[in-house]
MARDRENTI-698731 format. One line per field, with one value per atom (N, C-alpha, C, O): residue number from 1; residue in three letters; chain; atom name; x, y, z negated. Coordinates in nm, 4 decimals. Layout:
num NUM, ...;
residu ALA, ...;
chaine A, ...;
atome CA, ...;
xx X, ...;
yy Y, ...;
zz Z, ...;
REM end
This chain:
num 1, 1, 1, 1, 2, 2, 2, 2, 3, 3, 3, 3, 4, 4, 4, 4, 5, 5, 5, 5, 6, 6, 6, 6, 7, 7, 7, 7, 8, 8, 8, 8, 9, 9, 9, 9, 10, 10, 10, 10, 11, 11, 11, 11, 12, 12, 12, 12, 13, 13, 13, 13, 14, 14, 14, 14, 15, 15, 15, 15, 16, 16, 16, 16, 17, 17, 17, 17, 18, 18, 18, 18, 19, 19, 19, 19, 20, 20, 20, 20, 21, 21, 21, 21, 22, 22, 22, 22, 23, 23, 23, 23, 24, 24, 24, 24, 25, 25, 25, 25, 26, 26, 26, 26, 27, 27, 27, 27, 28, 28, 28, 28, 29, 29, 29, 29, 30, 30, 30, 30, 31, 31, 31, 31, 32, 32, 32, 32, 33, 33, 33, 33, 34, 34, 34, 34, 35, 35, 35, 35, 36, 36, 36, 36, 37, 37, 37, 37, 38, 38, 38, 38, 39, 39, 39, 39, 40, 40, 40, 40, 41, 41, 41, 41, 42, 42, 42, 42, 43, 43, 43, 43, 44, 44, 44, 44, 45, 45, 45, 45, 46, 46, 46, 46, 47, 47, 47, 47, 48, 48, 48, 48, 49, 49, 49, 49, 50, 50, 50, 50, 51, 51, 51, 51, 52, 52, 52, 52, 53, 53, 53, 53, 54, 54, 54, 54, 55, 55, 55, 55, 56, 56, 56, 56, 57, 57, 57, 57, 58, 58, 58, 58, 59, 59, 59, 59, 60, 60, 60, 60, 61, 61, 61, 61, 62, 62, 62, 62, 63, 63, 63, 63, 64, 64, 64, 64, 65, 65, 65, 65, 66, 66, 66, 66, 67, 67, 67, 67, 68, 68, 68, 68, 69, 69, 69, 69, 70, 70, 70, 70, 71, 71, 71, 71, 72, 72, 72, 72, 73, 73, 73, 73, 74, 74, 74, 74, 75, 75, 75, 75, 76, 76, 76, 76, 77, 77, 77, 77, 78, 78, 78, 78, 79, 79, 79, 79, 80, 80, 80, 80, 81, 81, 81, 81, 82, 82, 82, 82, 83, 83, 83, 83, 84, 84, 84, 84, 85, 85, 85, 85, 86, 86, 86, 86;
residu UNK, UNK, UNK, UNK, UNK, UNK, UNK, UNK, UNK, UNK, UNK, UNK, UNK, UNK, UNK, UNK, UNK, UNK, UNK, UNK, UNK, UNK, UNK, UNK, UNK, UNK, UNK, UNK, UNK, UNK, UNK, UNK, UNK, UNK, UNK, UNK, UNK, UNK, UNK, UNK, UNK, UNK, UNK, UNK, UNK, UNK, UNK, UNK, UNK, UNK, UNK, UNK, UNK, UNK, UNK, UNK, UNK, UNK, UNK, UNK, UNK, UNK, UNK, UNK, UNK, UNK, UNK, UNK, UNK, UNK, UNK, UNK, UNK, UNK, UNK, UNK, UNK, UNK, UNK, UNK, UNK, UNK, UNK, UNK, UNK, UNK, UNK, UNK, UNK, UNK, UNK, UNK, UNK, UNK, UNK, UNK, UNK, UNK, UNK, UNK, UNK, UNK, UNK, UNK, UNK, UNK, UNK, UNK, UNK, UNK, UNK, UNK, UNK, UNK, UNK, UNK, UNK, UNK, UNK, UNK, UNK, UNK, UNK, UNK, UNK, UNK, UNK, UNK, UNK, UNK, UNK, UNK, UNK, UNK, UNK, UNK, UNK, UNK, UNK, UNK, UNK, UNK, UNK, UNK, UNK, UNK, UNK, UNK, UNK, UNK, UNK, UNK, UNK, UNK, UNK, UNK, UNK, UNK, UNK, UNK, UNK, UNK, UNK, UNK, UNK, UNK, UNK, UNK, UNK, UNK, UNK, UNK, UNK, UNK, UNK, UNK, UNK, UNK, UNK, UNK, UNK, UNK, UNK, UNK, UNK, UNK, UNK, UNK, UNK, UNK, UNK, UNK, UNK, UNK, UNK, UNK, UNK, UNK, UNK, UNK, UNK, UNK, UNK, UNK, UNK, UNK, UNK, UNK, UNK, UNK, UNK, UNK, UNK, UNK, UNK, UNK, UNK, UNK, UNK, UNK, UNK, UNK, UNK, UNK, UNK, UNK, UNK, UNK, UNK, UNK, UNK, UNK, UNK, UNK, UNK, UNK, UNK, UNK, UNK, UNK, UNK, UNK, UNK, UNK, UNK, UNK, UNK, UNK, UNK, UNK, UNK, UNK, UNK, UNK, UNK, UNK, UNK, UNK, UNK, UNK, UNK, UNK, UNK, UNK, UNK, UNK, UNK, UNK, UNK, UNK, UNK, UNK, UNK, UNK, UNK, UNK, UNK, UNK, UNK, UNK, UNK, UNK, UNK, UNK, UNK, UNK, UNK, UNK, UNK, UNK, UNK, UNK, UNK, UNK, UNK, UNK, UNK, UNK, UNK, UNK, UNK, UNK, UNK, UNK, UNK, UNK, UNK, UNK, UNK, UNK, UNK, UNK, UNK, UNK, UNK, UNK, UNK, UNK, UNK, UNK, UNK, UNK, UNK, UNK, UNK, UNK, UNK, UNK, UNK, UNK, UNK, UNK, UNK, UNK, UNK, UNK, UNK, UNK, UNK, UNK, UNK, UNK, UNK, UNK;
chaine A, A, A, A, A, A, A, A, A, A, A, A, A, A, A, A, A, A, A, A, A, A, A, A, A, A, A, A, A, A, A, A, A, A, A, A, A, A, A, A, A, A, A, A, A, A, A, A, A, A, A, A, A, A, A, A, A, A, A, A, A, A, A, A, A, A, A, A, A, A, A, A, A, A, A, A, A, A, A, A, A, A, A, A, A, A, A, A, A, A, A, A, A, A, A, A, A, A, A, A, A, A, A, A, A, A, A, A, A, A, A, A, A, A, A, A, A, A, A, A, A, A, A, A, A, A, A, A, A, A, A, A, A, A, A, A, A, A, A, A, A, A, A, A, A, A, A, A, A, A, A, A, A, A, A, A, A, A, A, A, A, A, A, A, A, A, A, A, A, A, A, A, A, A, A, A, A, A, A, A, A, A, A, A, A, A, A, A, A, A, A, A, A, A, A, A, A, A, A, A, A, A, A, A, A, A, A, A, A, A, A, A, A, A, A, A, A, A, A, A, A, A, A, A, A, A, A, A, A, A, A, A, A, A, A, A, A, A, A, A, A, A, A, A, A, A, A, A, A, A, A, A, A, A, A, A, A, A, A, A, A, A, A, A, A, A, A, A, A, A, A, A, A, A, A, A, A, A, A, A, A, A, A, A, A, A, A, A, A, A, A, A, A, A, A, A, A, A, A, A, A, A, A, A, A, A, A, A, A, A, A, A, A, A, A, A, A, A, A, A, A, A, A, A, A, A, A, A, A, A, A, A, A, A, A, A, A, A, A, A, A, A, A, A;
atome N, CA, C, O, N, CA, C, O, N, CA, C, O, N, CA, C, O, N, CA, C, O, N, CA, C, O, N, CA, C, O, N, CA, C, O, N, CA, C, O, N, CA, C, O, N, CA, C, O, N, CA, C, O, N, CA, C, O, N, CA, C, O, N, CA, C, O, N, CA, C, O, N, CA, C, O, N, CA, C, O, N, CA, C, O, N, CA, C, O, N, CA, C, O, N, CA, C, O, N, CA, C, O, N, CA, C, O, N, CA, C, O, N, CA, C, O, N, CA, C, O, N, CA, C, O, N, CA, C, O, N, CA, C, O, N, CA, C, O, N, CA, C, O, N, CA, C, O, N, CA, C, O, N, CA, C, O, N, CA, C, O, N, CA, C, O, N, CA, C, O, N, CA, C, O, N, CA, C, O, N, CA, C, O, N, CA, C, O, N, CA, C, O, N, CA, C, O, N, CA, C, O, N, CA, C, O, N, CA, C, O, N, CA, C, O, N, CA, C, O, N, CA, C, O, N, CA, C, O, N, CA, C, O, N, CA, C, O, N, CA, C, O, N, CA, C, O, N, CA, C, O, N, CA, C, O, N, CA, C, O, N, CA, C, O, N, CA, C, O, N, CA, C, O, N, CA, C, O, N, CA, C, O, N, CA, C, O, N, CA, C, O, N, CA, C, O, N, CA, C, O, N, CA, C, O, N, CA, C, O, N, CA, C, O, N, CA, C, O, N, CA, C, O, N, CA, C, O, N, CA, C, O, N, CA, C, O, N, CA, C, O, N, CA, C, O, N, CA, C, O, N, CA, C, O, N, CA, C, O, N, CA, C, O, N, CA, C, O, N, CA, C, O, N, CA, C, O, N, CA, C, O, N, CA, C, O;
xx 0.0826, 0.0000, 0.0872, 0.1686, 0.0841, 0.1652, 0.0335, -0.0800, 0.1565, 0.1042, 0.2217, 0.3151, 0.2142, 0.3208, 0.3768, 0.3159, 0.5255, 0.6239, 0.5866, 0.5573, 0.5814, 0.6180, 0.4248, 0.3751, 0.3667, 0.2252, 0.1395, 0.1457, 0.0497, -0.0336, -0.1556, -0.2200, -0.1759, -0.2877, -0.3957, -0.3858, -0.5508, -0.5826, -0.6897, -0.7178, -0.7340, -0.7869, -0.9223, -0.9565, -1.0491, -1.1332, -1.1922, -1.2029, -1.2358, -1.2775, -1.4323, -1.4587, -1.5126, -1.6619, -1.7021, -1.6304, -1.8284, -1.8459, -2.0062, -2.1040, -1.9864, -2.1417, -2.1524, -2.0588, -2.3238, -2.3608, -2.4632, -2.5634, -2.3860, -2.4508, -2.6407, -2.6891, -2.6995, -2.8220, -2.8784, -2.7888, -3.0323, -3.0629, -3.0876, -3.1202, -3.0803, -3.0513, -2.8923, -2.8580, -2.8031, -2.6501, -2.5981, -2.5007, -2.7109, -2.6000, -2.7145, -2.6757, -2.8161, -2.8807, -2.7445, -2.7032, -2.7172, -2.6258, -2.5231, -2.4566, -2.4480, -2.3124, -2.2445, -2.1815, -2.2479, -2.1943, -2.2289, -2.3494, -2.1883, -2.2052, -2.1158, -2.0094, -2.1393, -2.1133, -2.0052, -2.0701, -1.8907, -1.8392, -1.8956, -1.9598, -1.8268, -1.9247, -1.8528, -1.9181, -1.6839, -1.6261, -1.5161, -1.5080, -1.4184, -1.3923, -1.2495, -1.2119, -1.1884, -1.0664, -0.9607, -0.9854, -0.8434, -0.7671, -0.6338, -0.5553, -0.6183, -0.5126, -0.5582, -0.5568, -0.5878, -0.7165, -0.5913, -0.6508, -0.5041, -0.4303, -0.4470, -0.4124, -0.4839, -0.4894, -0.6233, -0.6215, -0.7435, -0.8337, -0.8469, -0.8325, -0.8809, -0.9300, -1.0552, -1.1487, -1.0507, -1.2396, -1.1998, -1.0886, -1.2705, -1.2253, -1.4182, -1.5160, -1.3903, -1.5684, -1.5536, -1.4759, -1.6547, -1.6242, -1.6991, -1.6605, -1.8355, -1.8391, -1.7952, -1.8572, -1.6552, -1.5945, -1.4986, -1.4244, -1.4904, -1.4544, -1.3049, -1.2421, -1.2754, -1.1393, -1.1057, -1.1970, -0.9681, -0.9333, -1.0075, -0.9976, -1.0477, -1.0437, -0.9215, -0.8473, -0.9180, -0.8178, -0.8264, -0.8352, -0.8276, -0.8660, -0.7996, -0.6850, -0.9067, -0.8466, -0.8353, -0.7978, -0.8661, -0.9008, -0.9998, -1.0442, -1.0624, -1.1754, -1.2929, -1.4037, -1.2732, -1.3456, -1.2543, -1.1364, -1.3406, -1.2776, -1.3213, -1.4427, -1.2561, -1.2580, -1.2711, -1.1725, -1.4043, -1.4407, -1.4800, -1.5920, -1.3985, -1.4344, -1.4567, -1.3753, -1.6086, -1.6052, -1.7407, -1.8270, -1.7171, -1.8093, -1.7042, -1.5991, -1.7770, -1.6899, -1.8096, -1.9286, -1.7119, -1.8039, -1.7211, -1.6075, -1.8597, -1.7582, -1.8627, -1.9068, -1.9111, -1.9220, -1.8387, -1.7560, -1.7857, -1.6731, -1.5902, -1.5156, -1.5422, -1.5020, -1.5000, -1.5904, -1.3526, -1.3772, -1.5189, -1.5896, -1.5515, -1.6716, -1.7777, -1.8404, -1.8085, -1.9076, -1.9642, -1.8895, -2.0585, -2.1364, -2.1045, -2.1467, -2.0000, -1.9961, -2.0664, -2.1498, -2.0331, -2.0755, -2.2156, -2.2473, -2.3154, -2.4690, -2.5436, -2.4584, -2.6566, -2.6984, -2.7151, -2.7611, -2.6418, -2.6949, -2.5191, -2.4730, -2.4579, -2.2564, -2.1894, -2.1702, -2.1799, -2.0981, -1.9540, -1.8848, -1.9030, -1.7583, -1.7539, -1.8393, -1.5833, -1.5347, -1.4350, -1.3514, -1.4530, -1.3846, -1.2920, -1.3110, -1.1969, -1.0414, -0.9759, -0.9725, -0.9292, -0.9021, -0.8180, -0.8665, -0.7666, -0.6982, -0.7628, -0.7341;
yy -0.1173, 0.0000, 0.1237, 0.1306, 0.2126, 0.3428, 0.4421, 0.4790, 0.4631, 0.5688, 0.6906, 0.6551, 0.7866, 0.8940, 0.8544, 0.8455, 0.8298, 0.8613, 0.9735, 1.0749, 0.9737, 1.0533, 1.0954, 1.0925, 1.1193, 1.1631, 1.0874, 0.9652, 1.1745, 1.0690, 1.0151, 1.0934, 0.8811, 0.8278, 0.7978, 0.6804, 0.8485, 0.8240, 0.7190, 0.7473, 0.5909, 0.4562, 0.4765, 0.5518, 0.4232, 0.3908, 0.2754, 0.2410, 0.1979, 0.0628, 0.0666, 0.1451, -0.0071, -0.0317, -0.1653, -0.2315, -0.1992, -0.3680, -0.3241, -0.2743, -0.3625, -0.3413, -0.4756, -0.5491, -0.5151, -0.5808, -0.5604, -0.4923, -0.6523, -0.6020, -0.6596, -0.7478, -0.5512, -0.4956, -0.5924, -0.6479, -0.6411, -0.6933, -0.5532, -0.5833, -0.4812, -0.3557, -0.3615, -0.3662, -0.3604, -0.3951, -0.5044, -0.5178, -0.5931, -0.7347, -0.7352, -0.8113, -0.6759, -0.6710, -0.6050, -0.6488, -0.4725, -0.3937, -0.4429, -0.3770, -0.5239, -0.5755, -0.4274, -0.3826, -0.3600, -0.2468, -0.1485, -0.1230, -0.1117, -0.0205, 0.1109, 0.1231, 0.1913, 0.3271, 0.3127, 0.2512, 0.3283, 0.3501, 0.4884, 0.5644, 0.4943, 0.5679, 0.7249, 0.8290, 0.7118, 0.8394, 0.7695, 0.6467, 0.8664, 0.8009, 0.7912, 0.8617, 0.6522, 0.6539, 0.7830, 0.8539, 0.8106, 0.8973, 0.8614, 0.9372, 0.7244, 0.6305, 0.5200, 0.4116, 0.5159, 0.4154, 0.3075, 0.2176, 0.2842, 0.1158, 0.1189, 0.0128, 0.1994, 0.1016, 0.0257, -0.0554, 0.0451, -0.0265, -0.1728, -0.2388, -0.2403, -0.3910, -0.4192, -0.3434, -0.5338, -0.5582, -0.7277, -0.7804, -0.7607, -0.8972, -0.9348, -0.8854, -1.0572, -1.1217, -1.2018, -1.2972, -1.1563, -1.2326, -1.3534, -1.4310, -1.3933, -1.5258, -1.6132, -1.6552, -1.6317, -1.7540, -1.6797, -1.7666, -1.5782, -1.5578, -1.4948, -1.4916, -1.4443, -1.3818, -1.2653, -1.1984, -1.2259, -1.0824, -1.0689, -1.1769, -0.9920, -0.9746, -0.8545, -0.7761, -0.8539, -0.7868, -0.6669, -0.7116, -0.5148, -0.4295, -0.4296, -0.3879, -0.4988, -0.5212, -0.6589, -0.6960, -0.7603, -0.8730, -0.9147, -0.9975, -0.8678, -0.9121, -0.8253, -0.8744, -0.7009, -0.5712, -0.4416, -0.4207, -0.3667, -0.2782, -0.1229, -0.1260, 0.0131, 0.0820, 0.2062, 0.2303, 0.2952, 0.3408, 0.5095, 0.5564, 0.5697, 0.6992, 0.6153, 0.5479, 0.6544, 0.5639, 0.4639, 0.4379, 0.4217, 0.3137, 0.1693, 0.1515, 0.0787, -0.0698, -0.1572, -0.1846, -0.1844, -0.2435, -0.3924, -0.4125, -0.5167, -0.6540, -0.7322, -0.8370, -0.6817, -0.6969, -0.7315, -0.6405, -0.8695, -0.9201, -0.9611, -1.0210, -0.9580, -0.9783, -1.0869, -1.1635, -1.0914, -1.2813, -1.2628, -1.3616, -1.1325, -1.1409, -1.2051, -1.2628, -1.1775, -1.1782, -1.3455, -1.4397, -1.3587, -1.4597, -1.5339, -1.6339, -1.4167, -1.5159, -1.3861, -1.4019, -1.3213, -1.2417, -1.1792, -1.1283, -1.1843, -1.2298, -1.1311, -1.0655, -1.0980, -1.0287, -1.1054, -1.2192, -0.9782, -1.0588, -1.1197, -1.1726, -1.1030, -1.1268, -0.9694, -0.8507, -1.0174, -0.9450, -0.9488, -1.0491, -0.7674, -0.6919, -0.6280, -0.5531, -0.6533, -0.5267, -0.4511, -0.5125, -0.2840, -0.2299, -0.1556, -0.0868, -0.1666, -0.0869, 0.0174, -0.0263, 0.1604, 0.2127, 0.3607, 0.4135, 0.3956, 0.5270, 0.6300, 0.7485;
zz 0.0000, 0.0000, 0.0000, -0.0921, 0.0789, 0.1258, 0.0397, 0.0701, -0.1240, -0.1713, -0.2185, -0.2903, -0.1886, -0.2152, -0.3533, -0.4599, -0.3228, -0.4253, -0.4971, -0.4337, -0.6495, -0.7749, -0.7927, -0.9053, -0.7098, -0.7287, -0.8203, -0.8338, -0.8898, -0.9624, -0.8596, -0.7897, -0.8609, -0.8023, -0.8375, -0.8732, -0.8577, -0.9027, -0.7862, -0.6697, -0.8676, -0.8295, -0.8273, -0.9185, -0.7309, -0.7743, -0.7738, -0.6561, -0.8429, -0.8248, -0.8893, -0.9804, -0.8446, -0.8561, -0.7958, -0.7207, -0.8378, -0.7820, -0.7128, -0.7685, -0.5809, -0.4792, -0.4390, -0.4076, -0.4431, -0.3940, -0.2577, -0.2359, -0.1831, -0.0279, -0.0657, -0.1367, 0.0280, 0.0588, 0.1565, 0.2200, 0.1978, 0.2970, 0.4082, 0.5230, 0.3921, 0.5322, 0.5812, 0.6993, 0.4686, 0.4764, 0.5545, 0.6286, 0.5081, 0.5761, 0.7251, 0.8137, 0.7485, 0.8718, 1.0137, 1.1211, 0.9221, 0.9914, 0.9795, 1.0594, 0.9306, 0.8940, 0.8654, 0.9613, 0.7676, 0.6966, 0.6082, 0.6069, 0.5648, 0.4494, 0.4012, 0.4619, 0.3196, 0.2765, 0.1678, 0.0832, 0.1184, 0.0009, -0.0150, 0.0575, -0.1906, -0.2388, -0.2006, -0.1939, -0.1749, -0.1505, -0.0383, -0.0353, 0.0682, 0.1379, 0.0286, -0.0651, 0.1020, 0.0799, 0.1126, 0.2101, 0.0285, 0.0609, 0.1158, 0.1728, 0.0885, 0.1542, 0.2444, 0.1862, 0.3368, 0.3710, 0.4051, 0.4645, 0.4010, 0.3535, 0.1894, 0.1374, 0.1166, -0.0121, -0.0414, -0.1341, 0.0316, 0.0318, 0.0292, 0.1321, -0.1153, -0.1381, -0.1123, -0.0867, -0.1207, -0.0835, -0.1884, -0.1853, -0.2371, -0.3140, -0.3178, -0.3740, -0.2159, -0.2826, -0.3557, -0.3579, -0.4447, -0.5635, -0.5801, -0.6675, -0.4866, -0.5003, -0.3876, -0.2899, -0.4323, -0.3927, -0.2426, -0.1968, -0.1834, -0.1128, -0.0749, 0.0309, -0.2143, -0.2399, -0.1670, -0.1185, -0.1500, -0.1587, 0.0524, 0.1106, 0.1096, 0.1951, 0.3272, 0.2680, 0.4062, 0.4753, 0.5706, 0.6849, 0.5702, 0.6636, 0.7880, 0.8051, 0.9135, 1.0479, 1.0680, 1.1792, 0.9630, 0.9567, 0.9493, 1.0288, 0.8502, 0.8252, 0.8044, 0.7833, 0.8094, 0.8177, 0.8542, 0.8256, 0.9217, 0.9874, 0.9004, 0.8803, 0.8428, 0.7660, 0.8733, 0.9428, 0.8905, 0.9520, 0.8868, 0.9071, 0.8274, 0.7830, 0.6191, 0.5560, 0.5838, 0.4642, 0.4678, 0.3840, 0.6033, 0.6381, 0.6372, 0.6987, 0.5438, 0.5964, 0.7209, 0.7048, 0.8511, 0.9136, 0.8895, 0.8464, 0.9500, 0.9816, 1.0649, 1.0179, 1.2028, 1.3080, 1.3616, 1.3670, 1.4398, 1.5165, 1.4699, 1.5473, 1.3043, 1.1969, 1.1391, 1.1059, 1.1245, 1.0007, 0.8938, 0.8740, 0.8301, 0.7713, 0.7715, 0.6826, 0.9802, 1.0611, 1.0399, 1.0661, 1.0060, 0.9583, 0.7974, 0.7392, 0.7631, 0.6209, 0.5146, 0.4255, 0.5374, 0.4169, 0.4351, 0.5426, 0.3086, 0.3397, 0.2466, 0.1867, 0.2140, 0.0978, 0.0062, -0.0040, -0.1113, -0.2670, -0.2742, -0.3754, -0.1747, -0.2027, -0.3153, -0.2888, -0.3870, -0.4597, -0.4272, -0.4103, -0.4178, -0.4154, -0.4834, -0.5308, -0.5184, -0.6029, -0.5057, -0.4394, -0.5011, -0.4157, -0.4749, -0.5752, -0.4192, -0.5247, -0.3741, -0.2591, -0.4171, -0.3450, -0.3808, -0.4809, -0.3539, -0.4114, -0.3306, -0.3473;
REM end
């Protein structure tokens, strides 16, 4: 994760559970955008583990899409994430 030497960082992490409008659209809103958008985690937490930006979802302003995406047919409504991000 490319975060400036000596600066304080401050983190945000929160746990969302995808929406049946969410997983219709395959995406969703964080709640602020990232300010480092490589420090963005995505970890599903049932059973799915850490996920990957450009792997498995693509980070779009502060939209996560996963259309075309290793996501794409796995992640469903009612999947719980925790999102970590500076």
């Amino acid at each position: 994760m490319a975060v400036a030497p000596g600066r304080l960082t401050i983190w945000t992490t929160y746990m969302h559970t995808v929406s049946p409008t969410e997983a219709a659209e395959k995406k969703f809103i964080l709640r602020s955008q990232p300010k480092v958008a490589s420090t963005l985690m995505v970890d599903v937490l049932d059973g799915g583990g850490t996920v990957i930006s450009g792997t498995h979802f693509s980070l779009v302003g502060s939209e996560i899409h996963w259309s075309g995406f290793e996501l794409d047919g796995t992640l469903a409504q009612g999947d719980r994430l925790r999102i970590t991000y500076a």
